[in-house]
MIPADO-928995 format. One record per residue (C-alpha): residue number from 1; y, x, z. Coordinates in steps of 0.02 Angstrom, whole numbers, padded with zeros to 5 digits. Layout:
% MIPADO-928995
+-----+--------+--------+--------+
! num !     yy !     xx !     zz !
+-----+--------+--------+--------+
! NUM !      Y !      X !      Z !
...
+-----+--------+--------+--------+
% end
This chain:
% MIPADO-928995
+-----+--------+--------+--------+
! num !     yy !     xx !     zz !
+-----+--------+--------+--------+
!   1 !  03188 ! -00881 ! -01783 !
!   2 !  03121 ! -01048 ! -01705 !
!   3 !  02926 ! -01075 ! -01733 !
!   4 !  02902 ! -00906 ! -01778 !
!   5 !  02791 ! -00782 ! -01641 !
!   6 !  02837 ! -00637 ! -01598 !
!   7 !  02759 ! -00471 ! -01630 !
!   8 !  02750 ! -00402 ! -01462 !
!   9 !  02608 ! -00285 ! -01374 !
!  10 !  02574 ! -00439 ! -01279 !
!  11 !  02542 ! -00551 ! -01435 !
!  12 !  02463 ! -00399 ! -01531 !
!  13 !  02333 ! -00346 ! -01418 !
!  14 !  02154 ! -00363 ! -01425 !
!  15 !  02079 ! -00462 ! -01281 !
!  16 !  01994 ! -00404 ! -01142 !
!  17 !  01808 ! -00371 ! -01154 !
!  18 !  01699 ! -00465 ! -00995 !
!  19 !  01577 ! -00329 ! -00913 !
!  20 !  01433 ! -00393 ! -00989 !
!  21 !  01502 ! -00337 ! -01159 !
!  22 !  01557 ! -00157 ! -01121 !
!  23 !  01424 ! -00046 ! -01148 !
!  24 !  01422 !  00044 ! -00996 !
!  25 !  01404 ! -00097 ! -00921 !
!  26 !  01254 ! -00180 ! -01005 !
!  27 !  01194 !  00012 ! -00966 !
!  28 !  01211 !  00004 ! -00781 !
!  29 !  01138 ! -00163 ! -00759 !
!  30 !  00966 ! -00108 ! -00856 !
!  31 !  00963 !  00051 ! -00754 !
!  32 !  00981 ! -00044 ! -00612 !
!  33 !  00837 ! -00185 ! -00699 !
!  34 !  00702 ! -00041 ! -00726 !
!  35 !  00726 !  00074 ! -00544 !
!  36 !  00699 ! -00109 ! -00461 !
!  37 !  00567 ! -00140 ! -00581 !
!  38 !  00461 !  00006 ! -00544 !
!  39 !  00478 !  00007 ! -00349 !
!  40 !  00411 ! -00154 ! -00339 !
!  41 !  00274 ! -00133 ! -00457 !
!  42 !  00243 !  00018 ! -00366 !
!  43 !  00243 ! -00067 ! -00208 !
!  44 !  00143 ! -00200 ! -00266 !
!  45 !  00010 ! -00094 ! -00336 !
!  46 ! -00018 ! -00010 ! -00163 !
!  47 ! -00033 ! -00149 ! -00063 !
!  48 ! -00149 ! -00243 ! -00185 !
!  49 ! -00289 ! -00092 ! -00192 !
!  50 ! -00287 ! -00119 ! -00011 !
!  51 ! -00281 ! -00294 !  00044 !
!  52 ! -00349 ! -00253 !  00228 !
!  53 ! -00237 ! -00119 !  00269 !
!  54 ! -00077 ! -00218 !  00217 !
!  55 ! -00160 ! -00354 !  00313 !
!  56 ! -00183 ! -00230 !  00469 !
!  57 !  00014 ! -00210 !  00448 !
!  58 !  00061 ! -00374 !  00454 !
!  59 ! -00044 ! -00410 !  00601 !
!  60 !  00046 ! -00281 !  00662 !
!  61 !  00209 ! -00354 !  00643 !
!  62 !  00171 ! -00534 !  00701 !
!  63 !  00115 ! -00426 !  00879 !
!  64 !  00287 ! -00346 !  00893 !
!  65 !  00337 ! -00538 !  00871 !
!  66 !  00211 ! -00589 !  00996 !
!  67 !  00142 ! -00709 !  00862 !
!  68 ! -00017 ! -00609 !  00831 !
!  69 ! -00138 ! -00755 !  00942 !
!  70 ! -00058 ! -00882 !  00813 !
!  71 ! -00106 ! -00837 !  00635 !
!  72 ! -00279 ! -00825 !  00599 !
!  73 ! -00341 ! -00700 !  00481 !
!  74 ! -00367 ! -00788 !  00347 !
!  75 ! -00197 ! -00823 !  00333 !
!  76 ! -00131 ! -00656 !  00375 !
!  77 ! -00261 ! -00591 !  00226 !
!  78 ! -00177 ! -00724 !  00105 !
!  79 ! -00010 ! -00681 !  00148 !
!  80 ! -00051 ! -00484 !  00103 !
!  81 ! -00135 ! -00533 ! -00073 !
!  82 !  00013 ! -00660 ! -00089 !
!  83 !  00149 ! -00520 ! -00058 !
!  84 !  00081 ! -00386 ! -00169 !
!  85 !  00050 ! -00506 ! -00313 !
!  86 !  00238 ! -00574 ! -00294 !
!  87 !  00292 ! -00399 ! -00279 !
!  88 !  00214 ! -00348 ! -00430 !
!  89 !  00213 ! -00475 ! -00540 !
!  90 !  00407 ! -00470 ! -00494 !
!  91 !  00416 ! -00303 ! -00550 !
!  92 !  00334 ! -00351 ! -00709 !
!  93 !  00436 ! -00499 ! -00770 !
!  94 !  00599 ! -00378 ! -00719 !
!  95 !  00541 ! -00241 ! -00834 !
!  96 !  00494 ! -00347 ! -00989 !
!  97 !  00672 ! -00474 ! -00954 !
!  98 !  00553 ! -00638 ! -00925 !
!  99 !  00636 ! -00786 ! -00876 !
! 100 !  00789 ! -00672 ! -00829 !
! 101 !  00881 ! -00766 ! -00738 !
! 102 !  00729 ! -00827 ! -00608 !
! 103 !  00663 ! -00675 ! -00598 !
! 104 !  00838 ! -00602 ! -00526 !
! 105 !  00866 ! -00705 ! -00413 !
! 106 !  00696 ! -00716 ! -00343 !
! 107 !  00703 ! -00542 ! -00325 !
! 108 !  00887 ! -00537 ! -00246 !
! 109 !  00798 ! -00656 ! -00123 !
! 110 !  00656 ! -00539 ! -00080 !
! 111 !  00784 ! -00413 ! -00039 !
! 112 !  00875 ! -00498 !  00072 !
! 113 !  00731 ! -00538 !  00178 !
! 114 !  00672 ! -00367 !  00172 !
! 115 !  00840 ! -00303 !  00226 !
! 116 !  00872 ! -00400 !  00365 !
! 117 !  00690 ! -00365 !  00408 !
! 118 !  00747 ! -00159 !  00377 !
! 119 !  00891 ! -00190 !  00497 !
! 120 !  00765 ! -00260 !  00635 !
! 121 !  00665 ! -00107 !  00620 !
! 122 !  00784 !  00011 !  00634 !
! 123 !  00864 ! -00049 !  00781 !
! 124 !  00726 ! -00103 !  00904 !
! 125 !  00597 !  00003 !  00813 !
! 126 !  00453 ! -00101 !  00845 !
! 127 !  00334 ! -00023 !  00708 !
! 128 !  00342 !  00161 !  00654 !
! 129 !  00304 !  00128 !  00474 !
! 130 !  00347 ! -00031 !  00388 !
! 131 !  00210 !  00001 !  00267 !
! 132 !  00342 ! -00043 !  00110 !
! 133 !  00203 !  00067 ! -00010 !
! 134 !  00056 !  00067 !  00095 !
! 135 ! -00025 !  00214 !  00132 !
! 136 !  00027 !  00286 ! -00021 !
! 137 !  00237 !  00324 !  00027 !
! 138 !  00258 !  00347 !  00227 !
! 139 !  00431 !  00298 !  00259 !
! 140 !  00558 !  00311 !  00435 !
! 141 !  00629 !  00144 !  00478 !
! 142 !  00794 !  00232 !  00455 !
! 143 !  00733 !  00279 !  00260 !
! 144 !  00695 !  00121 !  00225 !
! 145 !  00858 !  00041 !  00289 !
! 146 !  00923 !  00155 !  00169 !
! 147 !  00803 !  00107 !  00004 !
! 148 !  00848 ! -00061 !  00039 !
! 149 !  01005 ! -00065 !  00059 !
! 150 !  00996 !  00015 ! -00114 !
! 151 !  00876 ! -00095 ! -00178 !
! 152 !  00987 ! -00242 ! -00128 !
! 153 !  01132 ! -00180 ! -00219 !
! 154 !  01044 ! -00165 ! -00376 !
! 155 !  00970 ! -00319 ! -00387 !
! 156 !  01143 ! -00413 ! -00338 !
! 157 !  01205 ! -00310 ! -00509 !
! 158 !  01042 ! -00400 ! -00605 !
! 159 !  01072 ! -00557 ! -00497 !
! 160 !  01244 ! -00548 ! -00580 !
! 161 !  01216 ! -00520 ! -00759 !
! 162 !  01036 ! -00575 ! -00782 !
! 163 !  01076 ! -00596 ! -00979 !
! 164 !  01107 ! -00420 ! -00999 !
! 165 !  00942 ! -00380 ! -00969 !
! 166 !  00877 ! -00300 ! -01143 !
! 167 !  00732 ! -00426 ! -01188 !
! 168 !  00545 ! -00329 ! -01208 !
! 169 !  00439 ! -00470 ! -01248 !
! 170 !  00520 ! -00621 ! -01353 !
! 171 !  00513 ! -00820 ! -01263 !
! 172 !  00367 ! -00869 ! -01377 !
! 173 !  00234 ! -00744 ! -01322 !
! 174 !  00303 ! -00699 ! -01131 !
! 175 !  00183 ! -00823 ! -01069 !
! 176 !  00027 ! -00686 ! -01101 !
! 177 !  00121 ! -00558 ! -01028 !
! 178 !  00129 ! -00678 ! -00856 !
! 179 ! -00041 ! -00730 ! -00870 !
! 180 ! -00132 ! -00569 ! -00890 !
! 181 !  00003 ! -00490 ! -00749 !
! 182 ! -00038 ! -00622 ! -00621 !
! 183 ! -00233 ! -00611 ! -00677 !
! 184 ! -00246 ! -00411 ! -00663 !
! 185 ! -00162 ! -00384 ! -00495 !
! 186 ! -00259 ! -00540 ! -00401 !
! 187 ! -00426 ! -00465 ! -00495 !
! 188 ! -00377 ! -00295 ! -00416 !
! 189 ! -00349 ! -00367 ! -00240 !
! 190 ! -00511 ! -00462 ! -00240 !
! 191 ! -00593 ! -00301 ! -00302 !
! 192 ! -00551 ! -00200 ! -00180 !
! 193 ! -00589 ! -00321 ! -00030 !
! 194 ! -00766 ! -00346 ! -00090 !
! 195 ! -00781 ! -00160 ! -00120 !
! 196 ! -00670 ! -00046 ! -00068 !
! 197 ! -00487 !  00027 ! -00130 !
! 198 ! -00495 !  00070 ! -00309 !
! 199 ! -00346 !  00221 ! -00246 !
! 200 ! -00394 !  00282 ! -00050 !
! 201 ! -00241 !  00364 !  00016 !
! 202 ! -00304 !  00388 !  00192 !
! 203 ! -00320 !  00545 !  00239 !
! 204 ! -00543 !  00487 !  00255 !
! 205 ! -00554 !  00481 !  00076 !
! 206 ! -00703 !  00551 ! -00035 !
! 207 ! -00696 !  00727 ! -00015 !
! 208 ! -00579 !  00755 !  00136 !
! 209 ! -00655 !  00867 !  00262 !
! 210 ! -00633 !  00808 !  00449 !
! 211 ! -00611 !  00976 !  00548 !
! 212 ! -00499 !  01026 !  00439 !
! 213 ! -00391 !  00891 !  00450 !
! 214 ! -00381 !  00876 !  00617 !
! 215 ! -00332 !  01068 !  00620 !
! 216 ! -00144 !  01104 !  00666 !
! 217 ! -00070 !  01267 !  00582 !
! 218 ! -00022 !  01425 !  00654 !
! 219 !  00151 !  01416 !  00717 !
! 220 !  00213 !  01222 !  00689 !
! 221 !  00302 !  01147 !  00781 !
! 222 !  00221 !  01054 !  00956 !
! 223 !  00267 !  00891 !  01045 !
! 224 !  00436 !  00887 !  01143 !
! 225 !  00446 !  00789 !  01307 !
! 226 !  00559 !  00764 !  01444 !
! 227 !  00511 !  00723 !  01607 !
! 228 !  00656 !  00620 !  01733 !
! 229 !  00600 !  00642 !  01903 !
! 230 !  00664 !  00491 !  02030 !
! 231 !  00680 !  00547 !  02215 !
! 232 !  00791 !  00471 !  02369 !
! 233 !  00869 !  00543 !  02515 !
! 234 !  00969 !  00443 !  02642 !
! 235 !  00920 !  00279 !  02539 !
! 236 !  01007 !  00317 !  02396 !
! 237 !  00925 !  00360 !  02226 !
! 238 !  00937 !  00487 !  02094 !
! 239 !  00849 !  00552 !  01937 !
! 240 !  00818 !  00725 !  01909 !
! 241 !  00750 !  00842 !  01761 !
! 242 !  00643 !  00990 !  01784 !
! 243 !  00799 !  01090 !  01781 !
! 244 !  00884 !  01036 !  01911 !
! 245 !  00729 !  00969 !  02031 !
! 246 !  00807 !  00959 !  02225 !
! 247 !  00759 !  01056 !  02358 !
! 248 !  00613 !  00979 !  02486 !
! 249 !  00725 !  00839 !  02586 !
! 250 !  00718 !  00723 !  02441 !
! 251 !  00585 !  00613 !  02437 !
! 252 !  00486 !  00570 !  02274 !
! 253 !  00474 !  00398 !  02206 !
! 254 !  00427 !  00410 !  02044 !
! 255 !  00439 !  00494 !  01861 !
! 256 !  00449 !  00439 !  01677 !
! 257 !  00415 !  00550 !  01538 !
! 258 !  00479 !  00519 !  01351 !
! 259 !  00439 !  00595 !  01188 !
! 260 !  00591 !  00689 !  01112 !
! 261 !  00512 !  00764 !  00937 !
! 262 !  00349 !  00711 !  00878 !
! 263 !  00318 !  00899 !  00792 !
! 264 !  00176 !  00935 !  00683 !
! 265 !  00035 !  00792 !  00708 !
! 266 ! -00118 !  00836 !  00580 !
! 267 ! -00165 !  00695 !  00486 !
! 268 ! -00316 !  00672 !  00584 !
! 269 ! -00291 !  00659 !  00760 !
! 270 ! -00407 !  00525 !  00847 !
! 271 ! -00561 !  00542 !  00776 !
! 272 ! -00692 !  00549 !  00924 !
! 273 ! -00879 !  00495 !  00922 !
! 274 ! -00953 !  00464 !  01128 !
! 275 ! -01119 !  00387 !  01121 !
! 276 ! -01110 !  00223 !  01227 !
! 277 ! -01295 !  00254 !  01326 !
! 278 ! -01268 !  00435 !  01382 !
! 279 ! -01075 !  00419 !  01384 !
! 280 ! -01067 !  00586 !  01281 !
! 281 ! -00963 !  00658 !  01163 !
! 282 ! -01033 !  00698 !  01015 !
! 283 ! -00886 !  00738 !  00896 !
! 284 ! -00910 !  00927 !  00855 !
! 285 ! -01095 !  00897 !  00850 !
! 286 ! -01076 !  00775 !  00711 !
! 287 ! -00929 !  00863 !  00618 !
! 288 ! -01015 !  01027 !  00622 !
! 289 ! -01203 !  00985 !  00565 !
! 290 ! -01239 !  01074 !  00407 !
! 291 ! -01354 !  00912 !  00354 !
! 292 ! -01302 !  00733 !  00305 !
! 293 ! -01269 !  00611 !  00446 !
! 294 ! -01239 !  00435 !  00395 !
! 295 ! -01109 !  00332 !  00501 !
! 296 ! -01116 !  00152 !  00509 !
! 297 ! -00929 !  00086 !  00523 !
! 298 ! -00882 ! -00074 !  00620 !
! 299 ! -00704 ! -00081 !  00704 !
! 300 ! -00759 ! -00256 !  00766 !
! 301 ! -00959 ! -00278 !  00761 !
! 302 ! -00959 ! -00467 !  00828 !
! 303 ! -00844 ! -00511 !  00664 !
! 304 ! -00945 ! -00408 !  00546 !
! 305 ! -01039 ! -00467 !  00392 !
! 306 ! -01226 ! -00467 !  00428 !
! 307 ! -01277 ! -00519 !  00266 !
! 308 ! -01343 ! -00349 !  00197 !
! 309 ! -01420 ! -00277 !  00360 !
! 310 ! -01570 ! -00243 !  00274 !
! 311 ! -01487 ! -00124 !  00158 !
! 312 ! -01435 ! -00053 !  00327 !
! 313 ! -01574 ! -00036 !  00401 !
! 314 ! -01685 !  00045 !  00248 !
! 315 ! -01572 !  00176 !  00254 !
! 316 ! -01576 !  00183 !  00420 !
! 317 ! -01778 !  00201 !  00395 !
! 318 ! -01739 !  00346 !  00265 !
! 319 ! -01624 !  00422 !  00366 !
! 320 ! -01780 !  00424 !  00516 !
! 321 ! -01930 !  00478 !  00403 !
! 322 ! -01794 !  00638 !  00339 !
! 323 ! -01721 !  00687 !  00504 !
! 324 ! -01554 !  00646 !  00452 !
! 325 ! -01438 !  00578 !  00623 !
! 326 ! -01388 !  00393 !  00586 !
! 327 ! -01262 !  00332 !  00703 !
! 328 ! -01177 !  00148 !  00719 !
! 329 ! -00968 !  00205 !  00770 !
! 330 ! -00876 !  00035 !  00839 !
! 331 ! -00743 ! -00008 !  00956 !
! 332 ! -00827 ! -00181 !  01017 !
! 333 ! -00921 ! -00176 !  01195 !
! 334 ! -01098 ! -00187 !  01241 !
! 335 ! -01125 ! -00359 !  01227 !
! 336 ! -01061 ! -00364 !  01051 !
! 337 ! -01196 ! -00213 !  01005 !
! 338 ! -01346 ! -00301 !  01072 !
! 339 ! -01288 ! -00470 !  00981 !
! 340 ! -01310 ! -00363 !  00834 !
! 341 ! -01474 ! -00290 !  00857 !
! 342 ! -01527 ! -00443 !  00895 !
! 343 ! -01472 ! -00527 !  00723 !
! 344 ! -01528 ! -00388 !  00614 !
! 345 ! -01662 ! -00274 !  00730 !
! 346 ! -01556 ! -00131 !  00726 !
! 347 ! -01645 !  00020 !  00814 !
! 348 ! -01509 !  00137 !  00786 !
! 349 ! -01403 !  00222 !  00908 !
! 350 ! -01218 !  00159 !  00957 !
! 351 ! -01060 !  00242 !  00970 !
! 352 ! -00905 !  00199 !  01037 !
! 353 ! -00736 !  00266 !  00914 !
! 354 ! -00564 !  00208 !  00919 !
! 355 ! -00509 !  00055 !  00812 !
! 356 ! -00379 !  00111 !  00744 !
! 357 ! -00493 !  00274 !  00681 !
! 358 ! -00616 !  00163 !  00627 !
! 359 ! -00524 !  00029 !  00516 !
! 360 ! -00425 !  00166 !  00415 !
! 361 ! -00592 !  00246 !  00383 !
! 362 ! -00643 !  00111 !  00272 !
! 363 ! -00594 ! -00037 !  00223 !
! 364 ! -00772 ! -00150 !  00241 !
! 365 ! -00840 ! -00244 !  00417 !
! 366 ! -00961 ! -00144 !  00414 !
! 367 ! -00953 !  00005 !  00313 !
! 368 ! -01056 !  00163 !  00269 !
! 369 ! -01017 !  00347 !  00279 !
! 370 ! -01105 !  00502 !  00230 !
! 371 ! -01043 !  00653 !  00285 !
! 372 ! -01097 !  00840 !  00288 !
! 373 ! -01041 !  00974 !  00352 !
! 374 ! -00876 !  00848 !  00409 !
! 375 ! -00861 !  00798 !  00224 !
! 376 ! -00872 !  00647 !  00190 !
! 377 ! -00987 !  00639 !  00020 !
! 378 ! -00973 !  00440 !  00013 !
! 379 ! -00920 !  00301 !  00065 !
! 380 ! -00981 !  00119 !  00030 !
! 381 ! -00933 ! -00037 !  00072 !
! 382 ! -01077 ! -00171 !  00154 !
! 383 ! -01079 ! -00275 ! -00012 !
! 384 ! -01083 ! -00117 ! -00106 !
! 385 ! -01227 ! -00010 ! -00023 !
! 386 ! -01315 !  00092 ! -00116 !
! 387 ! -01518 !  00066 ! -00134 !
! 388 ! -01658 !  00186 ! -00128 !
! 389 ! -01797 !  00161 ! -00268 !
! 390 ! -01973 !  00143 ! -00168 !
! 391 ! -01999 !  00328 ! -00301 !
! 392 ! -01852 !  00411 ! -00227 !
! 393 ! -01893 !  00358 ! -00043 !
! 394 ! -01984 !  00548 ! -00039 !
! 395 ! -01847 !  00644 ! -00099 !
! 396 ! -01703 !  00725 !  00016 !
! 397 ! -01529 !  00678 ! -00020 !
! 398 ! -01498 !  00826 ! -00116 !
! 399 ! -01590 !  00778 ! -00250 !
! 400 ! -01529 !  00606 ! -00260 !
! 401 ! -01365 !  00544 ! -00363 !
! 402 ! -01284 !  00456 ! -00188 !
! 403 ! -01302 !  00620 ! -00100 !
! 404 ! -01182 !  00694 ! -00205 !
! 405 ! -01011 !  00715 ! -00202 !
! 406 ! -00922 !  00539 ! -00264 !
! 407 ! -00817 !  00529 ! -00404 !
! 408 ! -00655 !  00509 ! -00322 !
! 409 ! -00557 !  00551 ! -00489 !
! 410 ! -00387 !  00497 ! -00494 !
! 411 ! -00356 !  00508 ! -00687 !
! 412 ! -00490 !  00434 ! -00720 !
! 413 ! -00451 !  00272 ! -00623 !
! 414 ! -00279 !  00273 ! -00699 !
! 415 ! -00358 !  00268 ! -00874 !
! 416 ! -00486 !  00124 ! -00819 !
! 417 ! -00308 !  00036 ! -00764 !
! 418 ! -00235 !  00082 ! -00938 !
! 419 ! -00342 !  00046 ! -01048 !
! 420 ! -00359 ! -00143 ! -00955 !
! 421 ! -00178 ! -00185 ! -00931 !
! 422 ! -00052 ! -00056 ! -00975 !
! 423 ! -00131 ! -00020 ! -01160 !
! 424 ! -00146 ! -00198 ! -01224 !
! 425 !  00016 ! -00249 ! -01154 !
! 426 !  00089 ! -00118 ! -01247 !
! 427 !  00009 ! -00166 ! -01415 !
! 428 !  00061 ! -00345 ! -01372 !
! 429 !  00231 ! -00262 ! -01334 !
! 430 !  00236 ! -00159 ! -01499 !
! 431 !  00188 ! -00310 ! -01603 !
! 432 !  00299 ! -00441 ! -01542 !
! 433 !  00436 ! -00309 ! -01571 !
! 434 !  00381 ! -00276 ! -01756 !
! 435 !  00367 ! -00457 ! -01784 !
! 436 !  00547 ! -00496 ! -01706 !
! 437 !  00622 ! -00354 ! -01806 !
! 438 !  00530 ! -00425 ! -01939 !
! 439 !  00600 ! -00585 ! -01921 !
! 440 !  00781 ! -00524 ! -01909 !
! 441 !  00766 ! -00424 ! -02060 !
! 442 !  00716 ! -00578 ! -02146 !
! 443 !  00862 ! -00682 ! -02092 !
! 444 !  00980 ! -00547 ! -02129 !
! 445 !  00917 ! -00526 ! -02312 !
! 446 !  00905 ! -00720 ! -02306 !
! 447 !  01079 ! -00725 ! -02243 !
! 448 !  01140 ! -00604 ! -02381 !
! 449 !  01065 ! -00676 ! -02514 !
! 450 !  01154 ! -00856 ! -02495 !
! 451 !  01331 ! -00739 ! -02468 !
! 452 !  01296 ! -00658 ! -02637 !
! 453 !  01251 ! -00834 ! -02730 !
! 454 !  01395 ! -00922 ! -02659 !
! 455 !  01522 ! -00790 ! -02726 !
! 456 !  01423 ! -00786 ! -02890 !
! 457 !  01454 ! -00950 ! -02939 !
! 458 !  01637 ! -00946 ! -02866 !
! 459 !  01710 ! -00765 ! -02888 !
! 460 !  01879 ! -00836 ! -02847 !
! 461 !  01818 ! -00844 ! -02669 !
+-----+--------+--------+--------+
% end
């Protein structure tokens, strides 16, 4: 019959539900949401508690680009405050859904970059660690190809279907949440550049003994090389191995030797103290005395901060009047030493240590370290040195507080974080949530109510 439709499948069926409506696939998308959400708050986190050493990392970069001469380090010091706030705060807005749909494709940016900056790595191999978390997470250039190329795929899913993203915080209060995120982690990175990293991860942190980690275990693995051997006979070239070195009427022209397997290297492996008058090495005589020797750290003495030396040297005099060995460790040159005694009188003795040694042993131009026995009992930064009352000046070190071992607890940091960030975020969390549910309750019942009056005054309905 004409004008009358059909009752086929076709015309029966329900229609197709989009992805964002299925539930497993609202489900993948927030998986995907709060794994990218906590590896870049992660990642931020790290790299704010230590501003320099994520600075140190990009310098290193812009030297495998041979741009090191052109960025001075002020910038390179904003750009590593700038990237672990953006990282983190990123994070942040992801796990709580805040202005979705920015937020994902900010972050599907920040991946892209990061990838193609992955791919660089692992084919020229310019930088062993990319420092993605730090020195918290040590990653191979070929692992982190791989977490980014995993990372990039989820956050083209939230890219995608930002809308799916399961709201933590409502629109009217998401603002604090922003605020105080953006507030904490630049408070943390300015925190730890005046004093030093709330979270040390080198392996020179409060409490580490020296000898022992420079010690390599009983039966790991060693250091593989090859050596190629190049040698000529009747003008023309060849290169040999060890295993197959020619007899006599070759002549040698030169060799080249390459690392095949890095084996076991102990996390401490450069750490070396050679006085810079006498030209001797005094590393096991420092590591092994039973006392307290205080170290005076300066990767770079002409750019350090000489704005506390007389902290410095009052504990240099209380170091004198108890015997205990006060040394100044630096990789800068003669010149740059007696520029410094001459701006701040120093009398104590110089030592020349590596620079790489020296800047992952604190994070402070200069810094102080106490050690005894090779364990290091504190470590302080120059605008954070501790002072001797003129009462105490008589008393050895162990019978003062900073001659004790420092609290290096990491629970209790974490609860310092919590009870600043994490906890009121989640009462601001658990409120706006009882207020929304509050609010939908009350538009329900609302809702209800006028449904039940309408049909009461018109049953026929």
């Amino acid at each position: 019959m004409e004008g009358k439709q059909e009752n086929t499948p076709a015309a029966t069926a329900s229609p197709k539900k989009p992805f964002a409506q299925k539930v497993w696939g609202r489900l993948l998308v927030n998986l995907c949401r709060f794994a990218v959400a906590l590896v870049f708050i992660f990642s931020g986190f790290v790299k704010a508690v230590d501003p320099l050493g994520t600075q140190y990392k990009i310098n290193d970069y812009l030297t495998a680009l041979n741009l090191n001469g052109l960025v001075s380090d002020w910038v390179t010091l904003g750009m590593s405050v700038g990237l672990s706030a953006v990282e983190f705060c990123l994070g942040v807005f992801l796990l709580f859904a805040i202005h979705r749909r920015t937020s994902s494709k900010v972050a599907l940016a920040l991946m892209v970059v990061m990838t193609i900056i992955a791919i660089w790595l692992w084919e020229e191999n310019p930088i062993a660690d990319c420092g993605c978390f730090g020195d918290a997470v040590h990653l191979t250039n070929g692992q982190t190809l791989l977490k980014n190329l995993v990372l990039l795929t989820f956050t083209a899913i939230i890219a995608w279907q930002p809308l799916v993203l399961v709201r933590f915080i409502s629109k009217t209060n998401q603002w604090i949440v922003m605020y105080v995120t953006v507030l904490f982690i630049l408070v943390v990175s300015a925190w730890c550049l005046y004093y030093l990293p709330i979270f040390d991860f080198r392996p020179y942190h409060v409490g580490a003994n020296i000898v022992k980690g420079m010690e390599i275990p009983e039966g790991a693995k060693s250091p593989e090389f090859v050596t190629t051997f190049i040698m000529e006979k009747n003008g023309q070239r060849k290169e040999f191995t060890e295993e197959n070195y020619p007899d006599s009427t070759w002549t040698f022209v030169d060799s080249k030797t390459v690392q095949t397997d890095v084996g076991y290297v102990p996390p401490i492996h450069d750490f070396s103290i050679e006085r810079m008058d006498t030209g001797e090495d005094i590393t096991q005589e420092v590591l092994h005395d039973t006392g307290y020797t205080f170290l005076l750290i300066s990767p770079h003495l002409e750019l350090a901060s000489d704005s506390n030396f007389g902290e410095i040297d009052m504990l240099y005099e209380y170091a004198a009047d108890h015997g205990y060995p006060f040394y100044g460790l630096t990789a800068s040159g003669q010149g740059a030493v007696d520029r410094w005694r001459d701006l701040t009188g120093a009398e104590y003795p110089f030592c020349f240590t590596d620079e790489t040694t020296l800047k992952t042993i604190v994070r402070s131009n200069p810094g102080m370290l106490l050690l005894k026995n090779g364990t290091i009992i504190q470590k302080w930064s120059h605008n954070d040195l501790p002072v001797i009352a003129q009462q105490d000046t008589r008393q050895p070190l162990e019978k003062l507080a900073i001659g004790r071992l420092g609290d290096d607890s990491v629970p209790k940091k974490l609860s310092i974080i919590m009870m600043w960030y994490v906890l009121p975020l989640a009462i601001l969390t658990m409120g706006d949530r009882l207020w929304a549910g509050g609010q939908w309750l009350y538009r329900r019942n609302k809702r209800r109510g006028k449904a039940a009056a309408k049909q009461a005054e018109d049953p026929s309905e």
